[in-house]
FIKOLZA-1660 file (N, C-alpha, C; in steps of 0.1 Angstrom, whole numbers, plus 5000, padded with zeros to 4 digits):
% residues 201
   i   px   py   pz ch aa at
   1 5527 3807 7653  A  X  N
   1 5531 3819 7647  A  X CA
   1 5534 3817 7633  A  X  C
   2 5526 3827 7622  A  X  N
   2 5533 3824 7610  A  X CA
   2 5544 3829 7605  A  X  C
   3 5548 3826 7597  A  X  N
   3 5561 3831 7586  A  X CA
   3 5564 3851 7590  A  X  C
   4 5554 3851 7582  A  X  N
   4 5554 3870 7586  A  X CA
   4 5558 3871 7600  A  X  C
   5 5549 3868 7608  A  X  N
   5 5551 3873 7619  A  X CA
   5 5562 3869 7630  A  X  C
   6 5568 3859 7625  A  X  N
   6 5581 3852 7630  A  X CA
   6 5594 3865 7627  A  X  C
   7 5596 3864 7611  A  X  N
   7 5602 3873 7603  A  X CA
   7 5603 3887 7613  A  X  C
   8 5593 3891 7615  A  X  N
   8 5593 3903 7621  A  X CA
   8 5598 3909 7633  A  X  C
   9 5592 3893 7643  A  X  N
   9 5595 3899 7658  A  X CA
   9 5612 3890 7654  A  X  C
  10 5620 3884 7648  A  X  N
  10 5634 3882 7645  A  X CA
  10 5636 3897 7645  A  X  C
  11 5635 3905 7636  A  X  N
  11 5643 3915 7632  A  X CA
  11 5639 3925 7643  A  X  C
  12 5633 3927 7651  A  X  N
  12 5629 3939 7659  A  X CA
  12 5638 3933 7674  A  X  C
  13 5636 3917 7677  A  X  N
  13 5647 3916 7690  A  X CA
  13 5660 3917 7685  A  X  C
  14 5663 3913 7672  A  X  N
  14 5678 3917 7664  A  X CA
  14 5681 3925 7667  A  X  C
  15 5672 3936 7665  A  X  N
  15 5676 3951 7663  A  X CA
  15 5678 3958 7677  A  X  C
  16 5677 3951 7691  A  X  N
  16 5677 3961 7701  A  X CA
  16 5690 3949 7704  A  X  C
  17 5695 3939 7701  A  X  N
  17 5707 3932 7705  A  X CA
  17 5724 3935 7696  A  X  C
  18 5712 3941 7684  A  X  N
  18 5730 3944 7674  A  X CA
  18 5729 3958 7680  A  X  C
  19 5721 3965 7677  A  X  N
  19 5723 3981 7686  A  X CA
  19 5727 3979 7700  A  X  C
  20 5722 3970 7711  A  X  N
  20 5731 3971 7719  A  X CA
  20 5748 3968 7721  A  X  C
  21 5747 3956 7708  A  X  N
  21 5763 3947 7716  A  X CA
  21 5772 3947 7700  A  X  C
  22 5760 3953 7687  A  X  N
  22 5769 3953 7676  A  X CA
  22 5767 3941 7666  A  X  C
  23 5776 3943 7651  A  X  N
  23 5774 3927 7649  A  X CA
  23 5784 3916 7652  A  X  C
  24 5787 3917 7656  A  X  N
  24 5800 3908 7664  A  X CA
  24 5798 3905 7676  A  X  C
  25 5793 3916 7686  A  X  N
  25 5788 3911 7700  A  X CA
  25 5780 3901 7704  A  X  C
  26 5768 3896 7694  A  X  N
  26 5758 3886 7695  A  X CA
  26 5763 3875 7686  A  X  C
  27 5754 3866 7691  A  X  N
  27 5755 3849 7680  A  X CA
  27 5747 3846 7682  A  X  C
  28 5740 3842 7667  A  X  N
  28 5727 3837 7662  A  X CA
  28 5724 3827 7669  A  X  C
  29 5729 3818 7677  A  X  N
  29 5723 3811 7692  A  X CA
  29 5715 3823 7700  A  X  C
  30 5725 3830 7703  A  X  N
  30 5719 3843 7712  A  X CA
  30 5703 3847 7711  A  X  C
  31 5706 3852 7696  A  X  N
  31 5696 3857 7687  A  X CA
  31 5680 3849 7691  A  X  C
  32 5685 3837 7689  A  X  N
  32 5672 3825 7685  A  X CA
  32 5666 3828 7697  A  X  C
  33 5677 3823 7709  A  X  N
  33 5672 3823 7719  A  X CA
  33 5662 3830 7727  A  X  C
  34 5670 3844 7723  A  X  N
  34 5662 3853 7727  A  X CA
  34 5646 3858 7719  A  X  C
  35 5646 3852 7708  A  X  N
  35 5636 3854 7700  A  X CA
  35 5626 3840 7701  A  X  C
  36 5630 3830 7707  A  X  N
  36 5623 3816 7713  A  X CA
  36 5617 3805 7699  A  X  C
  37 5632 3810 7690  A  X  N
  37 5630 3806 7676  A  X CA
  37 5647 3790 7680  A  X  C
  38 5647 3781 7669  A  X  N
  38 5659 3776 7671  A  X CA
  38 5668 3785 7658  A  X  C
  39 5678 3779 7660  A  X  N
  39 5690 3784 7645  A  X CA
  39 5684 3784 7633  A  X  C
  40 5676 3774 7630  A  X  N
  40 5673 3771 7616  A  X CA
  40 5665 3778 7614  A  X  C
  41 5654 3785 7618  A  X  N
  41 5642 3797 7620  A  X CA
  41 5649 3808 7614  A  X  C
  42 5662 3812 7622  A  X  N
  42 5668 3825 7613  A  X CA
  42 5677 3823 7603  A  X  C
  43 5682 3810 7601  A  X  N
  43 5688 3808 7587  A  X CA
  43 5679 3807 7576  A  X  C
  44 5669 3801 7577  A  X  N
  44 5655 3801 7570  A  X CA
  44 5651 3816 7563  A  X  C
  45 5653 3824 7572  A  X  N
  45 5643 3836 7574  A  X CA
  45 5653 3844 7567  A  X  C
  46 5670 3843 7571  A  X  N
  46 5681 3854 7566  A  X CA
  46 5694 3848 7560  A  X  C
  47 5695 3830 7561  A  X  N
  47 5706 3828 7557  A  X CA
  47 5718 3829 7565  A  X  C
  48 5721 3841 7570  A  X  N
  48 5734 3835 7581  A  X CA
  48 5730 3857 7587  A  X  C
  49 5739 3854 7600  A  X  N
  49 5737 3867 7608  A  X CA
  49 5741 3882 7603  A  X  C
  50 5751 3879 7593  A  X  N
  50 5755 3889 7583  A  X CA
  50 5741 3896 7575  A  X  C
  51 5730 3888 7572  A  X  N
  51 5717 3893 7562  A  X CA
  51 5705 3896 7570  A  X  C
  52 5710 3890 7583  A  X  N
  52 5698 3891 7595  A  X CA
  52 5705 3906 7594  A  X  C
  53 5716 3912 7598  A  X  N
  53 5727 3924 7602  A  X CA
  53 5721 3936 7596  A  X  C
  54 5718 3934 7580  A  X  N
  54 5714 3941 7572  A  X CA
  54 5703 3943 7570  A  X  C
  55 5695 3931 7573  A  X  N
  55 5678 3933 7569  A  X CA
  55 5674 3941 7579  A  X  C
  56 5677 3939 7591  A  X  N
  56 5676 3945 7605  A  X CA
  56 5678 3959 7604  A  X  C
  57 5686 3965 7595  A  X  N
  57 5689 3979 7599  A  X CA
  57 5682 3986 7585  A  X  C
  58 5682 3978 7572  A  X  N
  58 5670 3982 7561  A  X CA
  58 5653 3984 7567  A  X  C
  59 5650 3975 7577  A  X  N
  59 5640 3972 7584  A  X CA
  59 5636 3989 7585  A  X  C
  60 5645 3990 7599  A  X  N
  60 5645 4005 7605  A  X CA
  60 5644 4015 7594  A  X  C
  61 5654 4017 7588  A  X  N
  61 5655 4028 7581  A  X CA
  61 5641 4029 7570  A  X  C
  62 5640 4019 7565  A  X  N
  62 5628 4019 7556  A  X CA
  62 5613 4024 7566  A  X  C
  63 5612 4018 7575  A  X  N
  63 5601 4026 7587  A  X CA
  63 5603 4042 7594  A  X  C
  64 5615 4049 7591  A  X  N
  64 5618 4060 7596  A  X CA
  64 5613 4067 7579  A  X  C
  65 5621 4063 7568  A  X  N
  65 5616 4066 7553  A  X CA
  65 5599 4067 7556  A  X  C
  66 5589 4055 7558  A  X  N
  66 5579 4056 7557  A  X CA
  66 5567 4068 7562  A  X  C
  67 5575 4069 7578  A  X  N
  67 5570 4083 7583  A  X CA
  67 5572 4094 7576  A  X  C
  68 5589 4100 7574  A  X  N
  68 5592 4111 7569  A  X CA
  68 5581 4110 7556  A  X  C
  69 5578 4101 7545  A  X  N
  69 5571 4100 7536  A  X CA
  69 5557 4104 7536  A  X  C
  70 5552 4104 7548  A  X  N
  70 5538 4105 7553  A  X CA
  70 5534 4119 7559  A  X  C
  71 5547 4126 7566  A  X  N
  71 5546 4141 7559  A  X CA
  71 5544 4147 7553  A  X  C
  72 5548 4143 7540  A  X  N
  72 5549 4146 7528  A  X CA
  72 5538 4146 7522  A  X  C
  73 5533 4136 7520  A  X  N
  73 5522 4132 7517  A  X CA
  73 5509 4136 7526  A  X  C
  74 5507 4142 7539  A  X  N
  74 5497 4149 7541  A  X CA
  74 5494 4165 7539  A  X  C
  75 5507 4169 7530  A  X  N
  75 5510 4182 7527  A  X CA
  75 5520 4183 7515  A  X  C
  76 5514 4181 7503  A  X  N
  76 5524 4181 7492  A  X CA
  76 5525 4194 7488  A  X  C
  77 5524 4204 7496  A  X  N
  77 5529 4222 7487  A  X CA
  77 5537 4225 7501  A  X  C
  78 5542 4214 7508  A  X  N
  78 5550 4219 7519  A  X CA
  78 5560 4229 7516  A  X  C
  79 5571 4237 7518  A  X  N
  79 5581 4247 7512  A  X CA
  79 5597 4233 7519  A  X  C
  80 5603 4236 7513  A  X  N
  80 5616 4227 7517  A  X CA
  80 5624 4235 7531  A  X  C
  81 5622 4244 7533  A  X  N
  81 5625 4248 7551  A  X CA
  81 5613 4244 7563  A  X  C
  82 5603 4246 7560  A  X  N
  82 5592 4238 7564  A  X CA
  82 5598 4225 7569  A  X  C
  83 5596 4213 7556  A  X  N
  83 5600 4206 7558  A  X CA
  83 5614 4201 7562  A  X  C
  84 5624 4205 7560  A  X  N
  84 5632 4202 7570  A  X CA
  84 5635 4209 7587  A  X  C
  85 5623 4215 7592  A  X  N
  85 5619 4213 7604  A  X CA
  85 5614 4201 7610  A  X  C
  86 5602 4201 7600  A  X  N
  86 5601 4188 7604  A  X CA
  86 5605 4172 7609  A  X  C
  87 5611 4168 7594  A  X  N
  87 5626 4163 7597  A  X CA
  87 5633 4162 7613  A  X  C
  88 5637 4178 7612  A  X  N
  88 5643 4179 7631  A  X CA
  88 5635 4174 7642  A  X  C
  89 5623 4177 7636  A  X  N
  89 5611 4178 7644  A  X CA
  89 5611 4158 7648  A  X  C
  90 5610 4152 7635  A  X  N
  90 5610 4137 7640  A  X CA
  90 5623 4131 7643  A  X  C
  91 5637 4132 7643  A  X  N
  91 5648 4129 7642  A  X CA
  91 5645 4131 7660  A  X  C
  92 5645 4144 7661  A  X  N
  92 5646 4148 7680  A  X CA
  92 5640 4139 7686  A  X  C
  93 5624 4134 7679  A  X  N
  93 5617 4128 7688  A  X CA
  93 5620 4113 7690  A  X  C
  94 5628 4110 7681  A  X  N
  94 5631 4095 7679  A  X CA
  94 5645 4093 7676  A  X  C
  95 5655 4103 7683  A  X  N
  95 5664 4104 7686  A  X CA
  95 5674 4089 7689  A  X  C
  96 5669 4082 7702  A  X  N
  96 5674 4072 7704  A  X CA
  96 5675 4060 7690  A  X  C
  97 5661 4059 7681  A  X  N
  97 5662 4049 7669  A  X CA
  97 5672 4055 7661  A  X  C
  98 5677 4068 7659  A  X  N
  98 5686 4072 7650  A  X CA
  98 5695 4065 7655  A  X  C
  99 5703 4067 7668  A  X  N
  99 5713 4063 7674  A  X CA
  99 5712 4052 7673  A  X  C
 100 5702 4042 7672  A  X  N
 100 5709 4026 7671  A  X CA
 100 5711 4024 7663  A  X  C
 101 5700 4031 7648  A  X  N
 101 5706 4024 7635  A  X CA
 101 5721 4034 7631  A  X  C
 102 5724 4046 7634  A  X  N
 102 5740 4047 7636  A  X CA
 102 5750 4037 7641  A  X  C
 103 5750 4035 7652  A  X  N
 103 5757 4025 7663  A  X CA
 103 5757 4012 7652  A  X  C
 104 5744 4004 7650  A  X  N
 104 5747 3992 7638  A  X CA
 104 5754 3992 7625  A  X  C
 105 5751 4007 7618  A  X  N
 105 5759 4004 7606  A  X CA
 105 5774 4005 7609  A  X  C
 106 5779 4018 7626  A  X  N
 106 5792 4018 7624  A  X CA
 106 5799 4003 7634  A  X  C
 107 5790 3992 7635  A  X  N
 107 5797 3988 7639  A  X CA
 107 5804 3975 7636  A  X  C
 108 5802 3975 7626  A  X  N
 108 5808 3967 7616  A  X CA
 108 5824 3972 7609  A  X  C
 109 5834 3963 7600  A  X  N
 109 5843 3971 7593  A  X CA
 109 5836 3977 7584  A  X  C
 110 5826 3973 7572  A  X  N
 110 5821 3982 7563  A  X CA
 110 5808 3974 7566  A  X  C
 111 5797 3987 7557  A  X  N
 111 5785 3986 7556  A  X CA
 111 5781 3976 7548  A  X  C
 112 5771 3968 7547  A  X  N
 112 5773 3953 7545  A  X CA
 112 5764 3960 7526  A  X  C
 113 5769 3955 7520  A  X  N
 113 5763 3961 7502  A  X CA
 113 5750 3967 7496  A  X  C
 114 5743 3954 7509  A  X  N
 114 5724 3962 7513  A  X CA
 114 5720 3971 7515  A  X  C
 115 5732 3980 7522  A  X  N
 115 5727 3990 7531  A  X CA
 115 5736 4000 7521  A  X  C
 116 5742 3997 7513  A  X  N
 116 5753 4007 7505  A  X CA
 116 5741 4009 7494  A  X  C
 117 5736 3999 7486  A  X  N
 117 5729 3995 7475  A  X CA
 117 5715 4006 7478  A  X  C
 118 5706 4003 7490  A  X  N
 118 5696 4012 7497  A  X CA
 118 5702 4030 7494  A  X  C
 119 5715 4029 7498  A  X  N
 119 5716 4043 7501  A  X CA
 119 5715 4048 7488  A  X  C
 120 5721 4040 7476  A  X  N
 120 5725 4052 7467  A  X CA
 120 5710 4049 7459  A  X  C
 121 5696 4043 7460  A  X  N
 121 5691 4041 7457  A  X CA
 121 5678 4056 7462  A  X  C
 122 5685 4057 7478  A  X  N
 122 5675 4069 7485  A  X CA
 122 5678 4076 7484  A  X  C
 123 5694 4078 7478  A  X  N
 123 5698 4095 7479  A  X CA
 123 5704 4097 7490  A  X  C
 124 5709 4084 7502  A  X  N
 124 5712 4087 7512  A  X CA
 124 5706 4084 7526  A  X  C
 125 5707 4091 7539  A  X  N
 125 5700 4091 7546  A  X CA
 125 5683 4090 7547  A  X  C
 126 5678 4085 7556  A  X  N
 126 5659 4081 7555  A  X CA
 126 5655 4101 7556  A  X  C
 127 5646 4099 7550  A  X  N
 127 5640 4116 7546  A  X CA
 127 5644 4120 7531  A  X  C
 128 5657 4115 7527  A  X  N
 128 5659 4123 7517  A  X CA
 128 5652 4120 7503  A  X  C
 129 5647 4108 7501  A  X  N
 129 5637 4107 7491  A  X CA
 129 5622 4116 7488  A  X  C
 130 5621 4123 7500  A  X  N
 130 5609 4131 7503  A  X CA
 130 5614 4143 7500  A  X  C
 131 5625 4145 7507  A  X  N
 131 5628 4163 7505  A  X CA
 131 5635 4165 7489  A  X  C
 132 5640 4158 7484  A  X  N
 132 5642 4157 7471  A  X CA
 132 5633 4160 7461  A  X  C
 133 5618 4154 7462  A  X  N
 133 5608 4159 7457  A  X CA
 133 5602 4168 7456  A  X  C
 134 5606 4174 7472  A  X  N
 134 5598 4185 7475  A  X CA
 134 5611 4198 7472  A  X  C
 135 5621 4200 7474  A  X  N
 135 5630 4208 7464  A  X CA
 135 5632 4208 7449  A  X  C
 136 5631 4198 7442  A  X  N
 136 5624 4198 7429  A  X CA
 136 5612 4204 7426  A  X  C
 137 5604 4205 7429  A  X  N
 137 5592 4211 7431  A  X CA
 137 5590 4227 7429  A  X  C
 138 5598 4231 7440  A  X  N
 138 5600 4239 7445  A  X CA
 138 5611 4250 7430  A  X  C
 139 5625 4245 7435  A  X  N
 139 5630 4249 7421  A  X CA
 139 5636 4235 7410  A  X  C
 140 5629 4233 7403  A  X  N
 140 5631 4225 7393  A  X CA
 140 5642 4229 7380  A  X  C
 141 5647 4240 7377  A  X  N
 141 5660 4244 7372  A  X CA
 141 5667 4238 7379  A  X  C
 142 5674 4238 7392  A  X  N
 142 5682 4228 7399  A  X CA
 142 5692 4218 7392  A  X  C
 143 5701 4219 7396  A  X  N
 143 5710 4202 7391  A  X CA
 143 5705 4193 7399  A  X  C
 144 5706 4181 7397  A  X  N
 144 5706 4170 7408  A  X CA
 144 5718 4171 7419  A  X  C
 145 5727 4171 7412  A  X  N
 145 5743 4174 7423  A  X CA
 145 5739 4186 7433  A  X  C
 146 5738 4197 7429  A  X  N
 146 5732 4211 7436  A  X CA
 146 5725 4203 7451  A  X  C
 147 5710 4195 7443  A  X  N
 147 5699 4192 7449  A  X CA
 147 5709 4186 7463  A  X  C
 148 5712 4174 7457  A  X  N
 148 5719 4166 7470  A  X CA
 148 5730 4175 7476  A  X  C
 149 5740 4180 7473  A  X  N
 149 5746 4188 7481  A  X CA
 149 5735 4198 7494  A  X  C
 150 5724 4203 7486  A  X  N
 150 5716 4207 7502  A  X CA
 150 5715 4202 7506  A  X  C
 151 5709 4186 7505  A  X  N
 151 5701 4177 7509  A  X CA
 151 5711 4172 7520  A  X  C
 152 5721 4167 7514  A  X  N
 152 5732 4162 7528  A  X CA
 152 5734 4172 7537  A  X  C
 153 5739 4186 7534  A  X  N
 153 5740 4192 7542  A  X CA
 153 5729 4196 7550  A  X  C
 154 5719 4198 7550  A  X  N
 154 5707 4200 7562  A  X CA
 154 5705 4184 7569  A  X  C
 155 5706 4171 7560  A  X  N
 155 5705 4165 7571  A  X CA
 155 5717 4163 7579  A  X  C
 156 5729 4165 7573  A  X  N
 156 5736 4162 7588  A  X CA
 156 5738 4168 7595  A  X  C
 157 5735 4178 7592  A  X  N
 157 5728 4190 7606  A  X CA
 157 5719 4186 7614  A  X  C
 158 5712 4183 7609  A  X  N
 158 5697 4175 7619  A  X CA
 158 5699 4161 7623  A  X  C
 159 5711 4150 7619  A  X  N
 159 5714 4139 7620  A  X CA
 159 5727 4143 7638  A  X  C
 160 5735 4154 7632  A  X  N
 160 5742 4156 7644  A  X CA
 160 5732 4166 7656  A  X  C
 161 5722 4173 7653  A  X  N
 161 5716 4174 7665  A  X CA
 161 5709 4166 7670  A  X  C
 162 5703 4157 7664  A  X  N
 162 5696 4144 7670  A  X CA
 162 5704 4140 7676  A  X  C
 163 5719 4132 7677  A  X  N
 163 5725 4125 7683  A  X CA
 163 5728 4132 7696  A  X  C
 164 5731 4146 7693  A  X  N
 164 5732 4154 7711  A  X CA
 164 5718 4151 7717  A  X  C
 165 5710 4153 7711  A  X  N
 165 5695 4150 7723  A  X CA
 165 5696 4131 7727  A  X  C
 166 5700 4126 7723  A  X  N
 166 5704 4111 7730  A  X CA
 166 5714 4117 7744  A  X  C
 167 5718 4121 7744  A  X  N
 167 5728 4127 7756  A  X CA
 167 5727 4134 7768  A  X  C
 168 5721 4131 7776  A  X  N
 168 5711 4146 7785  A  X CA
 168 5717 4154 7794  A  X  C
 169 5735 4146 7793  A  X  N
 169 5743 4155 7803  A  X CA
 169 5748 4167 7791  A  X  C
 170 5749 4162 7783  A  X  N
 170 5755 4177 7770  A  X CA
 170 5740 4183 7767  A  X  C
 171 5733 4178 7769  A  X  N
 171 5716 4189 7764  A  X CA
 171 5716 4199 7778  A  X  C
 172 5716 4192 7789  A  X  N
 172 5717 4198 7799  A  X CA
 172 5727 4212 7801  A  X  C
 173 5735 4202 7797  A  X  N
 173 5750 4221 7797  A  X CA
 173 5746 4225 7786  A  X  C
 174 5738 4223 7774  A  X  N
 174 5737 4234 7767  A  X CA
 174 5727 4241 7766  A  X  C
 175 5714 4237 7777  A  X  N
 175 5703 4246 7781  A  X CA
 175 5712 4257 7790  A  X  C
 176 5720 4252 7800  A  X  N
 176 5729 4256 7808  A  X CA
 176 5736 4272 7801  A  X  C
 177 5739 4271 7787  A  X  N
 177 5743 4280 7782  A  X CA
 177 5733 4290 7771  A  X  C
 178 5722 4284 7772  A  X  N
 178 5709 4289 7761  A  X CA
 178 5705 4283 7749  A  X  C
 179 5713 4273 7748  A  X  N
 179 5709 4272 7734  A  X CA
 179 5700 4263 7738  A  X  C
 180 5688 4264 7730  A  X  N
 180 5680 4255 7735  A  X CA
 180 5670 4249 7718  A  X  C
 181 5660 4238 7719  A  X  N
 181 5655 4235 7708  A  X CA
 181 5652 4248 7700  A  X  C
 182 5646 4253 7705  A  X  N
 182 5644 4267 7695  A  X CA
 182 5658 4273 7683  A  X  C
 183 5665 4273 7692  A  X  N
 183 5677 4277 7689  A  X CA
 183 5681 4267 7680  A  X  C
 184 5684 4251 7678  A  X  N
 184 5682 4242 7667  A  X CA
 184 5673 4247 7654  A  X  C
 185 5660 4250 7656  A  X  N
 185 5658 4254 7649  A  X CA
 185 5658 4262 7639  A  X  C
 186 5657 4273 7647  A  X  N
 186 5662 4287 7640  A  X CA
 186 5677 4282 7629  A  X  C
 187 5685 4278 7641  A  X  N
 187 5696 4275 7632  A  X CA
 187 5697 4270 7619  A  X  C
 188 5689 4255 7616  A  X  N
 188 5684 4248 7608  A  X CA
 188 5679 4258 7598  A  X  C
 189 5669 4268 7601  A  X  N
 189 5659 4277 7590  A  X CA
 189 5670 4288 7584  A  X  C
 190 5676 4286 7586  A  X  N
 190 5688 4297 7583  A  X CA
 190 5698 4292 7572  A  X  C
 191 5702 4281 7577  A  X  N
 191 5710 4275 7570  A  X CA
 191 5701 4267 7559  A  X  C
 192 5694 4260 7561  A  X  N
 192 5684 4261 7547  A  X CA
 192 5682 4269 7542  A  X  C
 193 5677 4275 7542  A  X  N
 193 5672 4287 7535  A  X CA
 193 5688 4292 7529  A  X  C
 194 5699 4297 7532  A  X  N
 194 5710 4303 7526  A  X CA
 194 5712 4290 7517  A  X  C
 195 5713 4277 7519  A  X  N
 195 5719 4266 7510  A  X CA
 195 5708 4270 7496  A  X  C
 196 5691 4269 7499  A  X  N
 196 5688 4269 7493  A  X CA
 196 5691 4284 7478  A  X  C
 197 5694 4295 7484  A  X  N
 197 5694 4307 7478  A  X CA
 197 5704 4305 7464  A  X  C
 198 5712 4295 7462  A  X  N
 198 5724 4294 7457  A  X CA
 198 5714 4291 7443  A  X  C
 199 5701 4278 7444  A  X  N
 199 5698 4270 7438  A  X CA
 199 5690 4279 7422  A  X  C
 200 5692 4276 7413  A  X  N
 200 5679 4283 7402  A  X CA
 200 5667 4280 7402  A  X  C
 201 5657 4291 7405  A  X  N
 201 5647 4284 7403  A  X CA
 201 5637 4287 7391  A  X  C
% end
C-alpha cells in the first residue's frame, strides 16, 4: 500500500472511532490496530493523535465543502433560497456525517487551532464558502458582516434540522404532529428570504 493510500484509509477508520468514542476514548495503538498499520505509520503520517484528531475532521468537512461546491458549480445563476434548499437538501441526506463531525469537534475541551484556523478561513461551517458567492452575486451592495450574519443564520437552521433527522424517535413524533420535510423547508424559504430582504441590493 502506498503513502496516499495508507494516509487515507488512517483518517477514514479514525474518523468512525473518534466519532464513535471521541478524542480521548481511543489510543493510537487502537487506532493502528485497527487500521493494520503499527504506531510509527501514524506518527509518520500525523505526528501524534491530537493532528491525526484534526486532520480527521478537516478531512470530512473539506469533502462535505467539496459537494456543496459542486452545486454550485453545476448551476452558477442559482438564487441564494434555491440554494440553501439545497444545502437542507444535502445536510438531511448525510445527516449522520454531520453528526459525527459535530460529536468530534465537541468532544474535545477546545477545537484543536486547525479546525479554528479552517473556519475563519471558510466563513464557518462546510457550504458557506459557496453560498457567500452566490449572495454576493446576487446582492453585491451587501456588507460582508450583513453577508455572514444570513449565512450563519440559515445554516444553523439547517445544521439543527439535520441533527433531528439523526433521531427517528423525535422525526417520528414530529410526523406524529405534521411537521414534516416539507414543512423544513418551507420554513427554511421563508426565513431566507425575510433575512435576505434586509440586505442592499
Amino acid at each position: 500500500m502506498n503513502d496516499i493510500s495508507t494516509k487515507e484509509k488512517i483518517l477514514k477508520i479514525a474518523h468512525g472511532l473518534f466519532a464513535q468514542k471521541g478524542l480521548y476514548g481511543v489510543s493510537v495503538r487502537e487506532i493502528a490496530t485497527a487500521c493494520d498499520v503499527n504506531v510509527a505509520a501514524i506518527n509518520y503520517h500525523f505526528k501524534n493523535k491530537e493532528c491525526l484528531y484534526a486532520q480527521t475532521i478537516l478531512s470530512s468537512i473539506k469533502n462535505v465543502e467539496i459537494d456543496l461546491n459542486q452545486i454550485y458549480e453545476q448551476d452558477k445563476s442559482i438564487d441564494p433560497v434555491t440554494f440553501s434548499l439545497k444545502i437542507m437538501d444535502y445536510f438531511m441526506q448525510n445527516s449522520h456525517k454531520l453528526r459525527s463531525i459535530i460529536i468530534m469537534i465537541s468532544s474535545s475541551d477546545d477545537a484543536p487551532d486547525e479546525i479554528l484556523e479552517h473556519m475563519r478561513e471558510y466563513k464557518g461551517p462546510p457550504g458557506m464558502l459557496s453560498f457567500n458567492k452566490i449572495i454576493q452575486e446576487y446582492y453585491p451592495k451587501a456588507s460582508e458582516h450583513d453577508i455572514l450574519w444570513v449565512m450563519r443564520s440559515v445554516i444553523g437552521v439547517i445544521m439543527h434540522k439535520a441533527m433531528i433527522m439523526c433521531n427517528h424517535s423525535i422525526c417520528s413524533s414530529m410526523e406524529d404532529i405534521g411537521v414534516t420535510m416539507e414543512t423544513f423547508k418551507n420554513d427554511l424559504s421563508r426565513l431566507t428570504k425575510a433575512l435576505l430582504r434586509d440586505l442592499p441590493q
